[in-house]
C-alpha positions in Angstrom: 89.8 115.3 92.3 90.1 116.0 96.0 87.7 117.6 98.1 88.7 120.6 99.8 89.5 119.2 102.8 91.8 116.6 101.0 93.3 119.2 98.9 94.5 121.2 102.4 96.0 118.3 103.6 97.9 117.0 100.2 99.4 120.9 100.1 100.4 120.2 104.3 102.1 116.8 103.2 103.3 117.7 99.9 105.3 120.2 101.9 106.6 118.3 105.3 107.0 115.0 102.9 110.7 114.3 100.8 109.9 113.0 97.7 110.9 109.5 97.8 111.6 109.3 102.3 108.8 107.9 104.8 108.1 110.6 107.4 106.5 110.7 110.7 103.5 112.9 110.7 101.0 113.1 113.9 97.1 113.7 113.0 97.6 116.6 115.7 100.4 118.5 113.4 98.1 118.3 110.4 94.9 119.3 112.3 97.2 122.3 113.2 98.2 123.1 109.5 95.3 123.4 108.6 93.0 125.0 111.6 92.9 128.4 110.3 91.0 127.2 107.4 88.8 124.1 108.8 88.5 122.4 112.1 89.3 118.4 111.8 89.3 115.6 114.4 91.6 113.1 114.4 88.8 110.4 112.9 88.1 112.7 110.2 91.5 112.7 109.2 91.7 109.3 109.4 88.8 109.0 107.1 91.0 111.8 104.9 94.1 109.9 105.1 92.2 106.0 104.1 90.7 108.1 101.3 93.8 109.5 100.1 95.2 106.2 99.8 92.2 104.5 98.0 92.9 107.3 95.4 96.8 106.3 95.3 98.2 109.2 96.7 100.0 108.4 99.4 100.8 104.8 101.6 100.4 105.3 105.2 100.5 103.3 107.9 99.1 104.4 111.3 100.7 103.6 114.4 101.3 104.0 118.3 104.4 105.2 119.8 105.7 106.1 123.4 104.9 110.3 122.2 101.6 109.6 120.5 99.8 108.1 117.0 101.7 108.5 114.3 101.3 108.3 110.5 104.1 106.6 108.4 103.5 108.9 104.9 104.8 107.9 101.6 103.9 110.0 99.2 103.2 108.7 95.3 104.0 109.9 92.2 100.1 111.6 92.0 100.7 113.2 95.6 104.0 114.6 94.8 102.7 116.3 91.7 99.6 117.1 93.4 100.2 121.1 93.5 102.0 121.4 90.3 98.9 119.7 88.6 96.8 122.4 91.2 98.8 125.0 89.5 98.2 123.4 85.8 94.7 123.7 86.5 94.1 126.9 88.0 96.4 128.2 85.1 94.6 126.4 82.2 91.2 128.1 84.0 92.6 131.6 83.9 93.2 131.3 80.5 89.7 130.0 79.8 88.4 132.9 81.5 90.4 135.4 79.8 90.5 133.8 76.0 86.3 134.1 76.3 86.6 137.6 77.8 88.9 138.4 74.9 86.1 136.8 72.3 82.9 138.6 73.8 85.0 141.7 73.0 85.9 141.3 69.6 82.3 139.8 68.9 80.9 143.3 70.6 83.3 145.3 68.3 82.8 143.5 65.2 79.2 143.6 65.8 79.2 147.1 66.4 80.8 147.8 63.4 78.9 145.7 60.9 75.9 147.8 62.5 77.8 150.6 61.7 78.2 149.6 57.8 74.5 148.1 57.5 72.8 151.3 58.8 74.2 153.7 56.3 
């Protein structure tokens, strides 16, 4: 799973990127995406980016033009499904949370009233 970082910068893509299309994304627009959260340099999201592709996200290529460096971003399958499985997750945890919430309650009550029974 992603680190945080990552995770900002999958949600950035997920949202710029077509499904299936190459697009043109500069380090500078992501770094700007995501600034009110984290600061990154342009290394780090290189770093990000090689990472990304290691864990068959995305294929990128970087490159120079006449307005700057460029990334070339395809995003994979995994990467395009990246925040519906975010969703999945968080969803799946929320009902963790609330199914043992619900069964510390009726443990409580049920134990409360075999006390009651016992103690007459």
């Amino acid at each position: 799973m992603p680190e945080r970082k990552e995770k900002l910068i999958l949600r950035y893509l997920s949202k710029v990127c077509d499904n299936k299309k190459a697009h043109l994304v500069s380090p500078y627009d992501i770094a700007k995406a995501v600034s009110p959260k984290i600061v990154l340099s342009v290394n780090e999201i290189d770093e990000i980016m090689a990472h990304l592709a290691l864990e068959n996200y995305l294929d990128f290529v970087a490159s120079e033009g006449k307005n700057g460096y460029y990334y070339c971003i395809t995003l994979k399958s995994k990467g395009r499904n990246f925040v519906a499985d975010s969703k999945k997750q968080k969803k799946a945890m929320f009902m963790l949370i609330l199914r043992s919430i619900f069964l510390a309650t009726v443990s409580f009550v049920f134990g409360i009233i075999l006390k009651a029974i016992f103690k007459s």
